[in-house]
NUMAR-499565 format. One record per residue: y, x, z of N, C-alpha, C in turn; residue in three letters. Coordinates in steps of 0.02 Angstrom, whole numbers, padded with zeros to 5 digits, always signed. Layout:
YXZYXZYXZAla;...
***
This chain:
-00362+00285+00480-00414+00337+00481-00473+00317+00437Unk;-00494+00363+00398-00549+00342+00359-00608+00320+00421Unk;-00658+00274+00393-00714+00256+00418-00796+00278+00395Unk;-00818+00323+00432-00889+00364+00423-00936+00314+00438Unk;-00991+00347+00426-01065+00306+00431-01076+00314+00515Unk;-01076+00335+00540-01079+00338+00621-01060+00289+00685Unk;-01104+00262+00706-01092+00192+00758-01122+00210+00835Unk;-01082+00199+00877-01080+00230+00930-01069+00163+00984Unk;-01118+00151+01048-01099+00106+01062-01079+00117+01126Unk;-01000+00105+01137-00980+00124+01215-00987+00092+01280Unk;-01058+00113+01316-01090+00069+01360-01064+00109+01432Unk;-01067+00178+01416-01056+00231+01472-00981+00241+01486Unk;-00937+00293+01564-00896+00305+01582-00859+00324+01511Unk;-00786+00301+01509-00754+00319+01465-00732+00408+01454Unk;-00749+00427+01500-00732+00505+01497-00789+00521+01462Unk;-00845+00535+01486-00934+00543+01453-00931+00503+01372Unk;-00899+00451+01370-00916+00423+01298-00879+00449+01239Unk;-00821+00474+01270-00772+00523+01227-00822+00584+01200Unk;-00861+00612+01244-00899+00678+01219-00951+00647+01163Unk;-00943+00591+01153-01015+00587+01119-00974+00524+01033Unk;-00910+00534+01055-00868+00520+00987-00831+00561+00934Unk;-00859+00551+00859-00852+00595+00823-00780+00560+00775Unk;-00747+00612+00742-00697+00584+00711-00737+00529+00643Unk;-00702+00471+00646-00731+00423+00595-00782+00383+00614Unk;-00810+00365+00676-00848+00342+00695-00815+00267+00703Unk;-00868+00233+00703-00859+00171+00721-00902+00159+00797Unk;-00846+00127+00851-00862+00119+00917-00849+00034+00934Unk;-00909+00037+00961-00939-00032+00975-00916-00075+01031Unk;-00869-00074+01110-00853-00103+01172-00846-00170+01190Unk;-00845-00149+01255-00811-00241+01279-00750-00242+01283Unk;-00714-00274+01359-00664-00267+01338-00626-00221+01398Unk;-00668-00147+01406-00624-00124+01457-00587-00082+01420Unk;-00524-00093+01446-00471-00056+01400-00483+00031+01413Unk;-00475+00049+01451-00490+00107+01463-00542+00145+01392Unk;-00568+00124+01414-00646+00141+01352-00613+00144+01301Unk;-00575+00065+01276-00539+00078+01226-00491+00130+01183Unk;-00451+00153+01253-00396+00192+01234-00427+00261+01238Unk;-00505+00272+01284-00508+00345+01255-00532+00349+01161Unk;-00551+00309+01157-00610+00293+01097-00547+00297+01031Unk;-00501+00282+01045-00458+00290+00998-00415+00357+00999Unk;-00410+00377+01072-00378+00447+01079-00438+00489+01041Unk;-00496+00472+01052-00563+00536+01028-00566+00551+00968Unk;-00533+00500+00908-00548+00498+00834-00569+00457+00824Unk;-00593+00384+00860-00655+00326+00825-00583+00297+00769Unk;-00622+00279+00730-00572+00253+00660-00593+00189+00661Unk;-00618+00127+00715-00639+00065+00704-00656+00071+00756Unk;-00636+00001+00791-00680-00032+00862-00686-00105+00852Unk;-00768-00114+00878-00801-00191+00872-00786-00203+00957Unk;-00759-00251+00949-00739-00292+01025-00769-00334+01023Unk;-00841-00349+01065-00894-00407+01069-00858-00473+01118Unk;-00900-00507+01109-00884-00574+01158-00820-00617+01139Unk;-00787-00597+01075-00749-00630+01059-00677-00619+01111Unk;-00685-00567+01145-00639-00552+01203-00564-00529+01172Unk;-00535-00526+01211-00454-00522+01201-00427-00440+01194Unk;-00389-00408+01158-00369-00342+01163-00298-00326+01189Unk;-00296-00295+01248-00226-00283+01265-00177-00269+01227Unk;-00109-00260+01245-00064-00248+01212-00053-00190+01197Unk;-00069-00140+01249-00076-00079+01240-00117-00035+01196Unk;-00182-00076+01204-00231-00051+01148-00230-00058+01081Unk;-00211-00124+01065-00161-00155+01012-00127-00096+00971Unk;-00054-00079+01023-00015-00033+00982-00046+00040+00974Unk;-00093+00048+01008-00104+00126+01018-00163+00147+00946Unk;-00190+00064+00937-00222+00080+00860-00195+00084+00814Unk;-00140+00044+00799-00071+00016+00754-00029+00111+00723Unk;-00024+00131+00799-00009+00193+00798-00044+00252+00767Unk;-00110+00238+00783-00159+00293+00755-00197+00274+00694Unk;-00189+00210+00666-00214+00185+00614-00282+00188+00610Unk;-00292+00160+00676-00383+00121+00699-00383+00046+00693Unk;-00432+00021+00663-00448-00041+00642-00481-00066+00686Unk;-00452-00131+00729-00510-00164+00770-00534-00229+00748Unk;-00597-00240+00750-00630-00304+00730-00645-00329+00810Unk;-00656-00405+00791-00654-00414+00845-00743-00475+00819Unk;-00779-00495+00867-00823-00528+00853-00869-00582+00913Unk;-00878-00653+00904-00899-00686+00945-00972-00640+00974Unk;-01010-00611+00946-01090-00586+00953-01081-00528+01033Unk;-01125-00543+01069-01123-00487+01119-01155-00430+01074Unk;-01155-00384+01122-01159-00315+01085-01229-00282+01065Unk;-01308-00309+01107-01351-00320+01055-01346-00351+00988Unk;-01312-00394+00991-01355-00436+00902-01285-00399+00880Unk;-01226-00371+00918-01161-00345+00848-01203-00279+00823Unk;-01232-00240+00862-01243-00176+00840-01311-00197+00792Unk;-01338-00245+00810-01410-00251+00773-01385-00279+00692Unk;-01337-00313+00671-01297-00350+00623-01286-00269+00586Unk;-01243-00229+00624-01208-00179+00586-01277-00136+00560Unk;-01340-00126+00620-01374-00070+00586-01409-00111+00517Unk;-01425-00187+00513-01427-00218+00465-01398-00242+00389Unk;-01343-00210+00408-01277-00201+00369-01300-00160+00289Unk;-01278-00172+00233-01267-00123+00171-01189-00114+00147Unk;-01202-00059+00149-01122-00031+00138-01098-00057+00056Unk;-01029-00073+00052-01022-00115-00016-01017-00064-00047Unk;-01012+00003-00038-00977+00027-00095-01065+00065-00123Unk;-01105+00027-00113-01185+00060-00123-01207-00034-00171Unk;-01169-00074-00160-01190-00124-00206-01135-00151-00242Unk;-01081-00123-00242-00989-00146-00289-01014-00120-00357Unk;-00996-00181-00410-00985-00131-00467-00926-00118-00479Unk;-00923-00056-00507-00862-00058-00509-00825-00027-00599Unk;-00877-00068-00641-00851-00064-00717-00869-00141-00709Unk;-00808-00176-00730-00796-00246-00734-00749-00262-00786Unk;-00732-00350-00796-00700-00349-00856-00618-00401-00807Unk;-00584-00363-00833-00513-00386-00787-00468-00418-00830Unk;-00417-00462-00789-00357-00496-00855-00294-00485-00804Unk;-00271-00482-00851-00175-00488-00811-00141-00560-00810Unk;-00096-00571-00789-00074-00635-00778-00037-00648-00850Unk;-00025-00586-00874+00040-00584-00930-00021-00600-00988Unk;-00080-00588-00995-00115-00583-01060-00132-00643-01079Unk;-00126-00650-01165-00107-00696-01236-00197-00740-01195Unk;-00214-00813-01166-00244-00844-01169-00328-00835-01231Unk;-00288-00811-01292-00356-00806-01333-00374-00751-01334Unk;-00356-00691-01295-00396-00621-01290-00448-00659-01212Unk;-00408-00684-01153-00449-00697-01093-00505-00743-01122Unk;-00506-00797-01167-00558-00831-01191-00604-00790-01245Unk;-00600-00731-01268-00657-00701-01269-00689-00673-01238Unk;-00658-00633-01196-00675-00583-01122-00722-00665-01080Unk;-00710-00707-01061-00747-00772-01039-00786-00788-01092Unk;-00806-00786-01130-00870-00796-01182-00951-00749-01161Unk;-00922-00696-01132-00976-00654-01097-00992-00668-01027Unk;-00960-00702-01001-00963-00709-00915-00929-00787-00891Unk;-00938-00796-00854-00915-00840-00801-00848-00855-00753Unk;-00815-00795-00743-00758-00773-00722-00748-00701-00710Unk;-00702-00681-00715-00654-00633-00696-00594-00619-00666Unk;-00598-00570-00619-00513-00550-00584-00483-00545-00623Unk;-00405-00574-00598-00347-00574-00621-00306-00517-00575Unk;-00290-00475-00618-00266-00407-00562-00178-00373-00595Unk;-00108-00383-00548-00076-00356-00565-00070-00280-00612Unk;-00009-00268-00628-00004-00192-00665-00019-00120-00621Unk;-00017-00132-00539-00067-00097-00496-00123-00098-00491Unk;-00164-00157-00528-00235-00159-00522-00237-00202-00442Unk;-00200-00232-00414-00203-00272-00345-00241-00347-00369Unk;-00270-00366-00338-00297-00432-00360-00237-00493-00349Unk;-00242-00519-00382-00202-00593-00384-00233-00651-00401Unk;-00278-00660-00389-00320-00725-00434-00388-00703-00475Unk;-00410-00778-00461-00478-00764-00492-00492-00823-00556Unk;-00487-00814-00617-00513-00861-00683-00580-00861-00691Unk;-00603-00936-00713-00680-00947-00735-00650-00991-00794Unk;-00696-01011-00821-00710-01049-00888-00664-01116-00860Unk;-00692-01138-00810-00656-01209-00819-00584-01219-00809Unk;-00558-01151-00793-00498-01135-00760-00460-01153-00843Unk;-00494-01113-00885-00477-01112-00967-00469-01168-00983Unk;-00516-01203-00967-00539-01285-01033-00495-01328-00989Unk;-00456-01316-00932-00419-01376-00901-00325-01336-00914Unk;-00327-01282-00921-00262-01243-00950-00225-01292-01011Unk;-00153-01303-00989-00098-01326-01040-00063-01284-01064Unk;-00044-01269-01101-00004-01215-01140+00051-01242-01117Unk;+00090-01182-01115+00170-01196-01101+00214-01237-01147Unk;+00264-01254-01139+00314-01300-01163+00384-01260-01147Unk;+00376-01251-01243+00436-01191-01229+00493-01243-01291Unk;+00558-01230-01272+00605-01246-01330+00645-01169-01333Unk;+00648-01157-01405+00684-01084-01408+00757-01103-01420Unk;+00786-01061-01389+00876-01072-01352+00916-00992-01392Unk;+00949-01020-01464+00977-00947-01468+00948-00909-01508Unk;+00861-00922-01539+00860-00890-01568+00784-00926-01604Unk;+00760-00893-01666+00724-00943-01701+00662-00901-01732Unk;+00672-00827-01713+00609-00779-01748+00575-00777-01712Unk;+00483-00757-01728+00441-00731-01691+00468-00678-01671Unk;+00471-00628-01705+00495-00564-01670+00553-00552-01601Unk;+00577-00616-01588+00626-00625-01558+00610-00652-01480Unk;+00560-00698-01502+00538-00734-01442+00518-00694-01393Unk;+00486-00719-01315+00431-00700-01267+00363-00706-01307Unk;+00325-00640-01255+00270-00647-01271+00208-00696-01264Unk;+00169-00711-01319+00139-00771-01307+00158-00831-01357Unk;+00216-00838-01374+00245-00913-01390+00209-00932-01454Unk;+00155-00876-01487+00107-00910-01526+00070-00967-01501Unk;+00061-00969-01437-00002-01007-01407+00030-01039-01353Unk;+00121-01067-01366+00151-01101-01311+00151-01179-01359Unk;+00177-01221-01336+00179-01292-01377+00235-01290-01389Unk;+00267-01264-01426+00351-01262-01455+00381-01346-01466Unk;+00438-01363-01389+00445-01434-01403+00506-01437-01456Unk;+00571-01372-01467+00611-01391-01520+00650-01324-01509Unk;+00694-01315-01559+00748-01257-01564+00810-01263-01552Unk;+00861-01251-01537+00916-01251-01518+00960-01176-01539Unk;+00990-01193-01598+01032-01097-01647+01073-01130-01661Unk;+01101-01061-01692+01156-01077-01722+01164-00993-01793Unk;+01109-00963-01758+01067-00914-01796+01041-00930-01903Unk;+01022-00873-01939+00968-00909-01960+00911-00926-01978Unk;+00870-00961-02012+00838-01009-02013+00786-00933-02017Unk;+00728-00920-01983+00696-00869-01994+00614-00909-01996Unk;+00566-00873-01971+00509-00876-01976+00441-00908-01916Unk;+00484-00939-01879+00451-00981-01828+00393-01047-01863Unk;+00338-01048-01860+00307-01125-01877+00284-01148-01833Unk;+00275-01180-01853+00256-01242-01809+00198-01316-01824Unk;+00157-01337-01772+00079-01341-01797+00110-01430-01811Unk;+00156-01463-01794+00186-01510-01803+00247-01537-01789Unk;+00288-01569-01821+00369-01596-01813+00373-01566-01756Unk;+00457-01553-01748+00491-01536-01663+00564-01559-01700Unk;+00589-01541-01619+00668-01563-01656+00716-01480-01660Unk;+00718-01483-01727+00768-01426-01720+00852-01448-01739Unk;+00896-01414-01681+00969-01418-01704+00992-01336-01707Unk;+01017-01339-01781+01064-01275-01812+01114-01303-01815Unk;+01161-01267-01802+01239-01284-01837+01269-01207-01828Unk;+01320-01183-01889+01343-01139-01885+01390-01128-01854Unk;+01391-01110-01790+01469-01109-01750+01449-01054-01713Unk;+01495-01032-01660+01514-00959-01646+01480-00954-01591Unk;+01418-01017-01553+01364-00978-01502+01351-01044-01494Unk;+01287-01067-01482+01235-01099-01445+01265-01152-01389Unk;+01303-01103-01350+01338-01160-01317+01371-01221-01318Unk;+01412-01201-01398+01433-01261-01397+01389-01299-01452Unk;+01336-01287-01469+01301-01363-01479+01255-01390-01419Unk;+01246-01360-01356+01225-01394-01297+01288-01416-01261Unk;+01337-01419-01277+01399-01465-01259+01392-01517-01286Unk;+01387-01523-01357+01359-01570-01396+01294-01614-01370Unk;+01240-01589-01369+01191-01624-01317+01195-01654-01268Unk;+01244-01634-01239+01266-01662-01173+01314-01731-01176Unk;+01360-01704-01237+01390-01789-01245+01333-01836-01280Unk;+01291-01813-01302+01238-01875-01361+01210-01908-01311Unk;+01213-01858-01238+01142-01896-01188+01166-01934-01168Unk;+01242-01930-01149+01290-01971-01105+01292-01944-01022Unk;+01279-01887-01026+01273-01856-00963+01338-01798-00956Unk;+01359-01783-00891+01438-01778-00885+01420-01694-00862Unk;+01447-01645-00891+01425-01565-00872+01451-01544-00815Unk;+01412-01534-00761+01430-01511-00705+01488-01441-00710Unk;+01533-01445-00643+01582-01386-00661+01550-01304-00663Unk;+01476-01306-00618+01461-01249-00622+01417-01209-00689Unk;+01393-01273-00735+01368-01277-00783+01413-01253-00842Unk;+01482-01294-00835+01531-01268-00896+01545-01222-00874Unk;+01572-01179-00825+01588-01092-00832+01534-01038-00850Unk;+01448-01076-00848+01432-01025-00885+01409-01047-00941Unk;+01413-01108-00983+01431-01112-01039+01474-01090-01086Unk;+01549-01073-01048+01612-01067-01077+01621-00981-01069Unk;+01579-00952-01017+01552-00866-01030+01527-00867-01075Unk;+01466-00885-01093+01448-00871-01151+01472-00880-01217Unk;+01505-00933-01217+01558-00959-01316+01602-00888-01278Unk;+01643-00878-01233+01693-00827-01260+01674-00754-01273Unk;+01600-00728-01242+01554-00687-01267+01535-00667-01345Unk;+01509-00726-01344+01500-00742-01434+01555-00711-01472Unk;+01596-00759-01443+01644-00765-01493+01702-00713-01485Unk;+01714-00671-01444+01744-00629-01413+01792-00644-01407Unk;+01796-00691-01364+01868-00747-01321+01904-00792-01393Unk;+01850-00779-01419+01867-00850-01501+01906-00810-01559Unk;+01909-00736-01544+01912-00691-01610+01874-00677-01661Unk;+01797-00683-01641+01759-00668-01690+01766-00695-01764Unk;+01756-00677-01820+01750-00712-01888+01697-00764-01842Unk;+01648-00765-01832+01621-00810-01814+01626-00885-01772Unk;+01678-00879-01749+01716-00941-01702+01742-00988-01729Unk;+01753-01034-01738+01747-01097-01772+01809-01152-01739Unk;+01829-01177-01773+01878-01230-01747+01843-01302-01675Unk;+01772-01295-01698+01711-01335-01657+01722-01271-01592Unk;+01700-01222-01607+01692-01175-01529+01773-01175-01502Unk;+01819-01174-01543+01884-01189-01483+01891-01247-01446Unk;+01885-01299-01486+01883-01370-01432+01828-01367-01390Unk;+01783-01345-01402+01739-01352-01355+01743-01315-01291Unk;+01771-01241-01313+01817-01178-01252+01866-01229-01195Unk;+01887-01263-01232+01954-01299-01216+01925-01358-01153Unk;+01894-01419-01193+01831-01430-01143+01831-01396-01074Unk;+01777-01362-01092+01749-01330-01023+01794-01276-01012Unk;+01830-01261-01026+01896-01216-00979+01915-01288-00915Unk;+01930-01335-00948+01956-01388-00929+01915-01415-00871Unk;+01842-01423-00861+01802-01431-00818+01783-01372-00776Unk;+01803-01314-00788+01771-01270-00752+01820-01239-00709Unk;+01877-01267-00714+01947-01241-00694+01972-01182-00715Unk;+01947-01148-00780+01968-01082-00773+02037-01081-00865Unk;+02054-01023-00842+02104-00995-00890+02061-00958-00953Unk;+02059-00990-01024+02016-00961-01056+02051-00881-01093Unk;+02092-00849-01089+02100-00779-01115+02073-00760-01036Unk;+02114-00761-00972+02104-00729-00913+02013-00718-00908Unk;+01999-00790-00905+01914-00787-00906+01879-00737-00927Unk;+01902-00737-01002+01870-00700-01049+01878-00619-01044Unk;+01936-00619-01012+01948-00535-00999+01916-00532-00939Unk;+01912-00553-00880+01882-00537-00821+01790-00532-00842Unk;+01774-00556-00875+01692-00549-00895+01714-00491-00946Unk;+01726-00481-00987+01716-00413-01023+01738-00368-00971Unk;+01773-00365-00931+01800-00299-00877+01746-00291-00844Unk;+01704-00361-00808+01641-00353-00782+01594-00301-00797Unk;+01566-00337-00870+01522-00302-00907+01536-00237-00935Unk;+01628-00203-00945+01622-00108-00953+01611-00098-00893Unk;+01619-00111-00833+01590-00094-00771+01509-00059-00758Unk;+01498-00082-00788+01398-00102-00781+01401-00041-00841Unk;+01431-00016-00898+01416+00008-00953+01395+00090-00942Unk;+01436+00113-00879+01419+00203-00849+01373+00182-00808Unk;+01330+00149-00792+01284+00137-00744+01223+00155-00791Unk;+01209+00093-00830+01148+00067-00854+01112+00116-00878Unk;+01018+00106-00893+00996+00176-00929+01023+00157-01015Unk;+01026+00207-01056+01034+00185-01125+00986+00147-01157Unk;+00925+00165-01139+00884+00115-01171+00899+00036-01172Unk;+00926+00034-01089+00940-00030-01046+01014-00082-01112Unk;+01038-00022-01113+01122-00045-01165+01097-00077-01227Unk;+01060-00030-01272+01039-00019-01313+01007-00092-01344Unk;+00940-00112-01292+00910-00167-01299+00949-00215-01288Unk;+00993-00244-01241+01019-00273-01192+01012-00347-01243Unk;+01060-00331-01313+01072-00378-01364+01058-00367-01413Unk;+00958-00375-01426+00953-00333-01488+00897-00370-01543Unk;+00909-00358-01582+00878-00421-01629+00847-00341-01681Unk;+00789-00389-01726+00737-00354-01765+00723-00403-01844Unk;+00753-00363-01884+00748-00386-01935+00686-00361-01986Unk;+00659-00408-02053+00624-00382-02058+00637-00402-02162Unk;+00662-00331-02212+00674-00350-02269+00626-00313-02320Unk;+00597-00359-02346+00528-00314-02390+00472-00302-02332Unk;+00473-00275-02348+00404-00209-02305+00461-00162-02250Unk;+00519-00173-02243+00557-00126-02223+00586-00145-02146Unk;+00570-00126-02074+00594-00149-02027+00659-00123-01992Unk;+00711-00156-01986+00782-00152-01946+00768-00172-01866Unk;+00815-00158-01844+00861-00186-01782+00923-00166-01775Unk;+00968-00212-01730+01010-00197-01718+01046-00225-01653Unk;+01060-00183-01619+01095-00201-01536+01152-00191-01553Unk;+01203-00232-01506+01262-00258-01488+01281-00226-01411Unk;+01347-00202-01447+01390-00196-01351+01450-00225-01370Unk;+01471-00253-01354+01560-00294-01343+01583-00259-01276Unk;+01642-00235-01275+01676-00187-01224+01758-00198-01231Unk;+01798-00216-01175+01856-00207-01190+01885-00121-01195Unk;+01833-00093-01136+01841-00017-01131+01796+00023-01180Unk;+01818+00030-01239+01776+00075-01271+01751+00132-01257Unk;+01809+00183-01244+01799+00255-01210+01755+00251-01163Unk;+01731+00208-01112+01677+00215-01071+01611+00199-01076Unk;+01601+00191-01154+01516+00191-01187+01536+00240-01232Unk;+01574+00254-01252+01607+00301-01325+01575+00379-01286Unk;+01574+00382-01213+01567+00447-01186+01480+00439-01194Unk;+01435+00410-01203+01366+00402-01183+01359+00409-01264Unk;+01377+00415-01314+01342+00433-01383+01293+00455-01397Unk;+01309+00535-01343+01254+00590-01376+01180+00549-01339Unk;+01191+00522-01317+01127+00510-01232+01086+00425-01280Unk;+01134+00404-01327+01147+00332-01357+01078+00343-01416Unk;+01125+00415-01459+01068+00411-01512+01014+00452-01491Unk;+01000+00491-01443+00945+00515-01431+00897+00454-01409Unk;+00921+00410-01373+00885+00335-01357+00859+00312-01408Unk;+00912+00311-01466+00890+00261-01530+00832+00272-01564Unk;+00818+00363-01571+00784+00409-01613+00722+00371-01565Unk;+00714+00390-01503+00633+00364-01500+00629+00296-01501Unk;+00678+00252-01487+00648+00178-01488+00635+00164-01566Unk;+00669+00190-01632+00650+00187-01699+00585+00230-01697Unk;+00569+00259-01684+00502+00312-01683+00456+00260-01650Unk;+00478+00259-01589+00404+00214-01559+00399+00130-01593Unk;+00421+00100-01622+00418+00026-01641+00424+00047-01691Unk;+00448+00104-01764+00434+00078-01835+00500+00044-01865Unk;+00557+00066-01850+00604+00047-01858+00626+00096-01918Unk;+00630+00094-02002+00666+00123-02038+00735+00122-02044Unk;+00739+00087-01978+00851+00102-01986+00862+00056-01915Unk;+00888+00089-01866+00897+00069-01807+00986+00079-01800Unk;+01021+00008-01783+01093+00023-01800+01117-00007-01715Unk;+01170+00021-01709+01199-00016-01637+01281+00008-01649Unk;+01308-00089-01629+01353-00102-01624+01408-00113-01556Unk;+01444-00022-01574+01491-00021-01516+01557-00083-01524Unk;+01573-00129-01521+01634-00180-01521+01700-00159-01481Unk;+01743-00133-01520+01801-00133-01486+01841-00217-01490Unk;+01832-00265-01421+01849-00319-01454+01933-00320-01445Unk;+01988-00264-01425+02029-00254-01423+02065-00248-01485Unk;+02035-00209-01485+02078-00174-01573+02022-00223-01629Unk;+01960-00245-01587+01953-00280-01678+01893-00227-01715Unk;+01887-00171-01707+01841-00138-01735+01781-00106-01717Unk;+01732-00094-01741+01671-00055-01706+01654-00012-01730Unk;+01640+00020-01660+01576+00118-01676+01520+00110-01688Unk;+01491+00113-01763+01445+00085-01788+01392+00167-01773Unk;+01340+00159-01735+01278+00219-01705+01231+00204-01762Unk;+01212+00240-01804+01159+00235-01851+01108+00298-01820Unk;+01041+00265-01830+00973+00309-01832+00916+00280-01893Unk;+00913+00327-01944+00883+00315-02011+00932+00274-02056Unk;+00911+00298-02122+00964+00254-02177+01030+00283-02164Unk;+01061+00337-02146+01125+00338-02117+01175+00335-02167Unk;+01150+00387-02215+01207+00371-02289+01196+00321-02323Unk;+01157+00283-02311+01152+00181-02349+01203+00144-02307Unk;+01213+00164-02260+01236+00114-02226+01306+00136-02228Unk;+01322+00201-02243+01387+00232-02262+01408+00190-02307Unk;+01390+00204-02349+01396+00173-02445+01394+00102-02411Unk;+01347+00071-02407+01338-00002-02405+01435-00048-02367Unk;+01451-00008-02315+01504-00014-02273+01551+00013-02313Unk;+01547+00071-02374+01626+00096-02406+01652+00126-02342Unk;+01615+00168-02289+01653+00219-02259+01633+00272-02235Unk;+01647+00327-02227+01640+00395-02221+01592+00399-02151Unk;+01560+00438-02160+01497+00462-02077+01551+00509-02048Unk;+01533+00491-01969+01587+00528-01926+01561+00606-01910Unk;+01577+00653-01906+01538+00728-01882+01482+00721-01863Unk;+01472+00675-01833+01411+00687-01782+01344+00670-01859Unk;+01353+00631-01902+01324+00615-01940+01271+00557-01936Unk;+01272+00530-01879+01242+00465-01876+01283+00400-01852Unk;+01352+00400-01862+01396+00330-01851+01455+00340-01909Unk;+01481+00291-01903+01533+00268-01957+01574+00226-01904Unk;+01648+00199-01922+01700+00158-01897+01723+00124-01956Unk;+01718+00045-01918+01724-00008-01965+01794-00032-01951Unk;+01827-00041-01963+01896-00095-01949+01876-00172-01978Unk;+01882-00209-01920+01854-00271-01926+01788-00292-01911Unk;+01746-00255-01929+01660-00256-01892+01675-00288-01829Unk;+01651-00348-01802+01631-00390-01771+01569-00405-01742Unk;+01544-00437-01788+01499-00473-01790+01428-00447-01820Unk;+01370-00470-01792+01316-00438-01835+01285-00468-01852Unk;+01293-00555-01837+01273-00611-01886+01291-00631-01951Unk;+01360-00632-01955+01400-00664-02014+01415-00596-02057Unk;+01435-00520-02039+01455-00468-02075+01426-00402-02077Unk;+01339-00392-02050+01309-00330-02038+01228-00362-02063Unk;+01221-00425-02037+01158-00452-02066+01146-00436-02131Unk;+01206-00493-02162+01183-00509-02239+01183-00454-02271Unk;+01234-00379-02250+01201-00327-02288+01141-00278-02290Unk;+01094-00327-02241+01027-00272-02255+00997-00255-02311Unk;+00995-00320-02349+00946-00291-02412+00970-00263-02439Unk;+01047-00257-02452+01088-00202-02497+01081-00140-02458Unk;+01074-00124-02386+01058-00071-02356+00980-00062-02366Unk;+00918-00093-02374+00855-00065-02388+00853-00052-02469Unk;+00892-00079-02515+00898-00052-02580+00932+00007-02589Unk;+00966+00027-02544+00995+00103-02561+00967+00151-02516Unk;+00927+00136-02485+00909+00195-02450+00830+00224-02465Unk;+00859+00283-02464+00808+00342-02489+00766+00366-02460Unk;+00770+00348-02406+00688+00381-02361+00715+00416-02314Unk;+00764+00460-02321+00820+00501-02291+00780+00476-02190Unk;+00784+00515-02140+00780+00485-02055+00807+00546-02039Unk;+00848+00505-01985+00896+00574-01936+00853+00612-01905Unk;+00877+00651-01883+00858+00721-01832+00908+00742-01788Unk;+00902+00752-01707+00943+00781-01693+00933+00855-01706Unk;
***
């Protein structure tokens, strides 16, 4: 119940004190329950219980129920009521234009916002408080300690990792645009996923890979590598499959099909945006910005039906981020080929590929398209050199 300016102190018969309680009032008692329970039947929206006294159980639920607030207070009921008429209401001294931070925000925006003041709330994306920062909170702050796993661009990373202490890299990606304010250790090697050069790590340390560790190591190389078909898979990513099949107890084709069956499962569910992003990298050639998402599917037909819903997704996520050619890669890893979804550039990427646009006029079918590291990357710049300005429309 909301709470009014009105304080009422229930000294008299509980029947008589009811007549003289207004809805929203705040009522003052001891501890006769009675009093209580009319005072809350009458409308009081708050009761001060003096003497530090105890509240029945009954009275308890019957506020709980009516959503009356009881305070309870050591002061007998002269000095409580004399306290309250002494009282200033906060919302007559709150300011309430202040300077706020989120938990998520980049350290050198909060250290200017603290250049004017002393501290400030820290308040979730509800505006709920979570914490409170001051200056010294700042000058005793360590930056995170991040190693990037998989991938090596700014554009790629979490937010922030300008202002994290980058301890080293771990790809198999390439070599893009990350710096760094001094030495780290970076390992590249070209092989068909990440995993297996942290297999590698693992023998240099002399430390033995737990079994629950290699099955989702050995998910991921047959991911990559689409159960070791990809052009990208390497004679290094089979022994290493082999390996951790071997530790993890599992059958590496069976494996590999039961996680792709998984994941078309999830594929009629998800929102498109959700698909879309899921595996999606941002390239950047000239002045000219790409991306491109990945789906691997043993069941094609059951993302093949989400197209129309696919490129309407694409059209605003290229619209809202600035994307002059937004491409997504359907993977048939069955047959080997992919439903290549184009939004912007659509006839560059025709030409660039040597194959015909399907009706719909924003995809093409590749036979052999795989991969979008080793055989869709390297043709961007030949795709930002042929393209004309040309952007889809539905």
């Amino acid at each position: 119940r909301p709470l009014g300016n009105r304080v009422l102190v229930g000294a008299m018969q509980a029947e008589t004190m009811a007549d003289y309680i207004e809805p929203g009032c705040l009522v003052v008692l001891g501890d006769r329950e009675d009093a209580q329970l009319k005072a809350i039947e009458s409308g009081a929206a708050a009761l001060v219980i003096t003497g530090d006294l105890l509240v029945s159980a009954r009275t308890l639920a019957a506020a709980k129920q009516q959503g009356v607030m009881i305070i309870s207070t050591a002061h007998h009921t002269f000095t409580a009521v004399r306290l309250i008429n002494l009282s200033i209401s906060t919302q007559d001294i709150m300011n309430r234009e202040f300077d706020s931070c989120r938990p998520e925000d980049p350290m050198s925006e909060v250290q200017r916002t603290l250049a004017r003041r002393r501290s400030m709330p820290v308040v979730d994306a509800e505006g709920i408080l979570v914490g409170y920062l001051s200056r010294t909170d700042i000058l005793n702050a360590r930056p995170k300690r991040v190693v990037l796993v998989d991938h090596n661009e700014q554009s790629q990373a979490v937010d922030g990792i300008d202002e994290a202490e980058l301890l080293g890299i771990i790809d198999h990606h390439r070599i893009a645009d990350v710096h760094t304010n001094k030495p780290i250790m970076f390992r590249a090697d070209p092989v068909g996923c990440t995993g297996t050069i942290i297999t590698g790590l693992y023998h240099e340390a002399g430390v033995a890979i737990p079994r629950e560790v290699a099955g989702l190591l050995l998910a991921g190389l047959l991911i990559d590598t689409l159960i070791l078909r990809s052009p990208t898979s390497t004679t290094k990513d089979e022994r290493v499959a082999g390996e951790l099949a071997n530790i993890a107890g599992e059958d590496i084709e069976q494996y590999g099909q039961e996680i792709f069956a998984a994941a078309a499962a999830d594929l009629s569910a998800r929102p498109a945006e959700s698909l879309i992003t899921a595996d999606f990298k941002e390239f950047t050639v000239g002045d000219t910005k790409f991306a491109i998402g990945t789906i691997e599917t043993a069941s094609p037909a059951t993302i093949e039906q989400r197209i129309p819903e696919l490129l309407k997704a694409m059209q605003r996520i290229a619209q809202e981020r600035g994307y002059a050619s937004l491409l997504l890669m359907l993977v048939d890893i069955i047959n080997m080929q992919c439903h290549l979804l184009i939004w912007g550039g659509e006839q560059a990427v025709a030409e660039v590929l040597g194959v015909p646009l399907e009706p719909d006029g924003h995809s093409v079918i590749v036979e052999g398209l795989v991969s979008r590291k080793k055989q869709l990357v390297p043709l961007l710049s030949r795709i930002q050199a042929t393209m004309t300005g040309r952007t889809g429309a539905l």
